[in-house]
C-alpha positions, -999 to +999 in steps of 0.1 A: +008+651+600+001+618+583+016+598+559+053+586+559+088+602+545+119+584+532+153+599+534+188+589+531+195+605+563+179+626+590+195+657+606+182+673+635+196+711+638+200+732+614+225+755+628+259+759+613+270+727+620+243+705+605+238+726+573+278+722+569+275+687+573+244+683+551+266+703+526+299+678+531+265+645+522+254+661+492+290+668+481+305+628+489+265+616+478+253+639+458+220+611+451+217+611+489+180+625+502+182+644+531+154+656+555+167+687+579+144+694+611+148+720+635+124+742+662+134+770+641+115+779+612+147+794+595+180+773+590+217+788+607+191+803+635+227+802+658 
């Protein structure tokens, strides 16, 4: 993969707890960019 990607913020896991907090950004910054990675290729894989 080549190139670059801006975000706002960077999450790593997307189990419950990081889609709840991604959820709780969007909600206090809803402009806020977010990029979500996980080993899973399905988020909530808990």
């Amino acid at each position: 993969m080549s190139g670059q990607h801006h975000s706002d913020y960077l999450l790593i896991g997307a189990g419950a707890m990081g889609l709840a907090f991604a959820d709780t950004l969007l909600t206090e910054l809803p402009d806020a960019t977010i990029t979500i990675v996980d080993r899973h290729a399905k988020p909530g894989g808990h």
